[in-house]
N, C-alpha and C positions, 0 to 999 in steps of 0.2 A: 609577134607570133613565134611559140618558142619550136624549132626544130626538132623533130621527134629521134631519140637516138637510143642507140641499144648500149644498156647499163655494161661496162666489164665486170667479168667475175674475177672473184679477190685476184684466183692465180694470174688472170692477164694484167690486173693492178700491178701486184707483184713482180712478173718477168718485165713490164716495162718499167717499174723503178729499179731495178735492177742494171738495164740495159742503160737508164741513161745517169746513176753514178759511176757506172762503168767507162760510160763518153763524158760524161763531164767533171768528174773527179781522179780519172788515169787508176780507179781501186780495180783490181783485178777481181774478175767475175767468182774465182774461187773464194775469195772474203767475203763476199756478200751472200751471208745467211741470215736466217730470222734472227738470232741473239745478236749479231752484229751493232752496236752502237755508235752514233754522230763522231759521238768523241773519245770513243775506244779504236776499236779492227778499224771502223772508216775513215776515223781521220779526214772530215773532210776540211778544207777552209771555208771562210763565213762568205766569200765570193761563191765557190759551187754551190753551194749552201742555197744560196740566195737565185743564184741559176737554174738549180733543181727544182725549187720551189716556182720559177714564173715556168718553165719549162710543162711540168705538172698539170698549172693552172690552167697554160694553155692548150693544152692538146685534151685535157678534160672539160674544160670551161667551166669553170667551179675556181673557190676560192678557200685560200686554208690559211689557216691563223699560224703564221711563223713559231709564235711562243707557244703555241702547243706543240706543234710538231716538233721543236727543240725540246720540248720534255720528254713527249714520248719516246723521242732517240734511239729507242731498237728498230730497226730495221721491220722487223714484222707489226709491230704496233701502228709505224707510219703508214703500211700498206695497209693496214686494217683502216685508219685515219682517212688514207685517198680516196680508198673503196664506199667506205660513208659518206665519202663526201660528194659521187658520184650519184649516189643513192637521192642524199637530199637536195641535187641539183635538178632530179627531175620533176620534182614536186612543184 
């Protein structure tokens, strides 16, 4: 039986991927905007990388496909990503 929970909206997707490249990549909170990129401003390594993503999974209970979210790489695209992916996890 699946536990009933209330969707976040994009913005609180958003402020908490924010908040934890911020704890788990040491990016300063001023870099992290929508145009922001993986492998541009963020610079992350392929260990936060990989942090971020179970970090994500877990605190939304959903699951997302690494090689997409390595493509979409803008920073606002991945939150749109999360945000969907919270959407189809109630279904």
């Amino acid at each position: 039986m699946k536990t009933q929970r209330t969707r976040p909206s994009r913005q609180d997707v958003r402020a908490r991927l924010a908040t934890l490249i911020t704890e788990i990549a040491k990016i300063p909170p001023e870099a992290i905007v929508d145009s922001a990129t993986i492998d541009g401003a963020l610079r992350m390594e392929s260990v936060d990388f990989v942090e971020l993503q179970v970090a994500l999974e877990d605190e939304y209970q959903i699951e997302l496909d690494p090689i997409r979210v390595v493509e979409l790489n803008q920073f606002s695209a991945i939150a749109d990503y999360v945000h969907e992916c919270t959407a189809a996890a109630e279904e």
